[in-house]
C-alpha positions in Angstrom: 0.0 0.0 0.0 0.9 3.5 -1.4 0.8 6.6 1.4 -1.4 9.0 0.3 -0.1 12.8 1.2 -2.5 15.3 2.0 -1.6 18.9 2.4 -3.5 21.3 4.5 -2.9 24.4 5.4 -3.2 24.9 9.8 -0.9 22.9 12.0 -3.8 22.1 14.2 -5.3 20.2 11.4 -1.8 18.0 10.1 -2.0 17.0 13.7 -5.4 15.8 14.6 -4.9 14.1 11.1 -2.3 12.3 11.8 -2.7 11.6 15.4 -6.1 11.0 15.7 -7.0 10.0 12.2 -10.1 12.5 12.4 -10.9 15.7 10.6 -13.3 16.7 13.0 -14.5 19.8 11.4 -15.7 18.5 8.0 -16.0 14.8 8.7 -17.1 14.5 12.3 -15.5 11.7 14.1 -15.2 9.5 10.7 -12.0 7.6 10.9 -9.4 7.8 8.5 -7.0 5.9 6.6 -3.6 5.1 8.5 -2.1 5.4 4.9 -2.8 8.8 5.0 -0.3 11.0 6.3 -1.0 15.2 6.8 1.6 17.9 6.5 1.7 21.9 6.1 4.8 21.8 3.8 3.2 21.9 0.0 6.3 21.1 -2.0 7.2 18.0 0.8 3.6 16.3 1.0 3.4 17.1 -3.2 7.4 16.0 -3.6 7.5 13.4 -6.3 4.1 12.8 -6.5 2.6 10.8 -9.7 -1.2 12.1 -9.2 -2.2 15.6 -7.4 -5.6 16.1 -6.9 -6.1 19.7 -6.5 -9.2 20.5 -4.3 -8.8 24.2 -3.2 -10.6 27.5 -3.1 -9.7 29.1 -6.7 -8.2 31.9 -5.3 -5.4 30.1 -4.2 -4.6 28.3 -7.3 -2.0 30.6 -8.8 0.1 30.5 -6.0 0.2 26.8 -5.4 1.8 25.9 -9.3 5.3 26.7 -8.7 5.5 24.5 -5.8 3.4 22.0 -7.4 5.6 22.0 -10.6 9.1 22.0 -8.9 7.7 19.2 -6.8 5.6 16.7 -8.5 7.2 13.8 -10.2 8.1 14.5 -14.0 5.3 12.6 -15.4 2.7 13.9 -12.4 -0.9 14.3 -13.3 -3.2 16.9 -11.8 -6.9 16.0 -11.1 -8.7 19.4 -10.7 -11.8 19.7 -8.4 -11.7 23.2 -8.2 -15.3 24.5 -9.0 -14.6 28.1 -9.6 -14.1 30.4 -12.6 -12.4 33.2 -13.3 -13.0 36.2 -15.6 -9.6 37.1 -17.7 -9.9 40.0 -20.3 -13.5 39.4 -20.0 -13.7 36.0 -20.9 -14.7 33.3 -18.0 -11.8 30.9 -17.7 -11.6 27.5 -15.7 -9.1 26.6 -13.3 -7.5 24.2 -15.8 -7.0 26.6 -18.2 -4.8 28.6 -15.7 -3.2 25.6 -14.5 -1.9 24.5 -17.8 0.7 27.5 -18.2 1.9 27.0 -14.6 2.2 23.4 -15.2 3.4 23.0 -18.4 4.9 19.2 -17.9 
């Protein structure tokens, strides 16, 4: 079995991740996966990683591609979930459109 990485963004959450297996806030007391392992560190938990799945609020996108594409493995797929859309030059644009410059392997 594979770890799975996870990256979130407060401390307080890593930790009751990994220590308690819970995410209390969103998923009550719902036990997680021990193969799944927490951390605040983007470029560490995304470091080498064949499949991202990208599942944060649009506005943050931008700012998370040059750590995702100095860390993901060479031949690393991104999965999208990212429900947002953008207006660029007045034209609505999808996240995976503005991922695809940031990400160009």
């Amino acid at each position: 079995h594979q770890e799975i990485a996870w990256w979130v963004r407060r401390p307080e959450l890593a930790a009751e991740i990994n220590d308690q297996r819970t995410n209390s806030q969103y998923l009550g007391q719902a036990p997680l996966s021990p193969l799944l392992k927490a951390g605040t560190d983007m470029g560490e938990v995304a470091s080498g990683a064949d499949v991202c799945i990208m599942a944060l609020p649009g506005q943050f996108v931008a700012d998370s591609l040059p750590t995702l594409n100095s860390s993901l493995s060479p031949a690393g797929m991104v999965v999208s979930l990212i429900k947002s859309l953008k207006v660029v030059e007045g034209k609505v644009v999808a996240p995976s459109q503005l991922m695809q410059p940031g990400l160009p392997g």
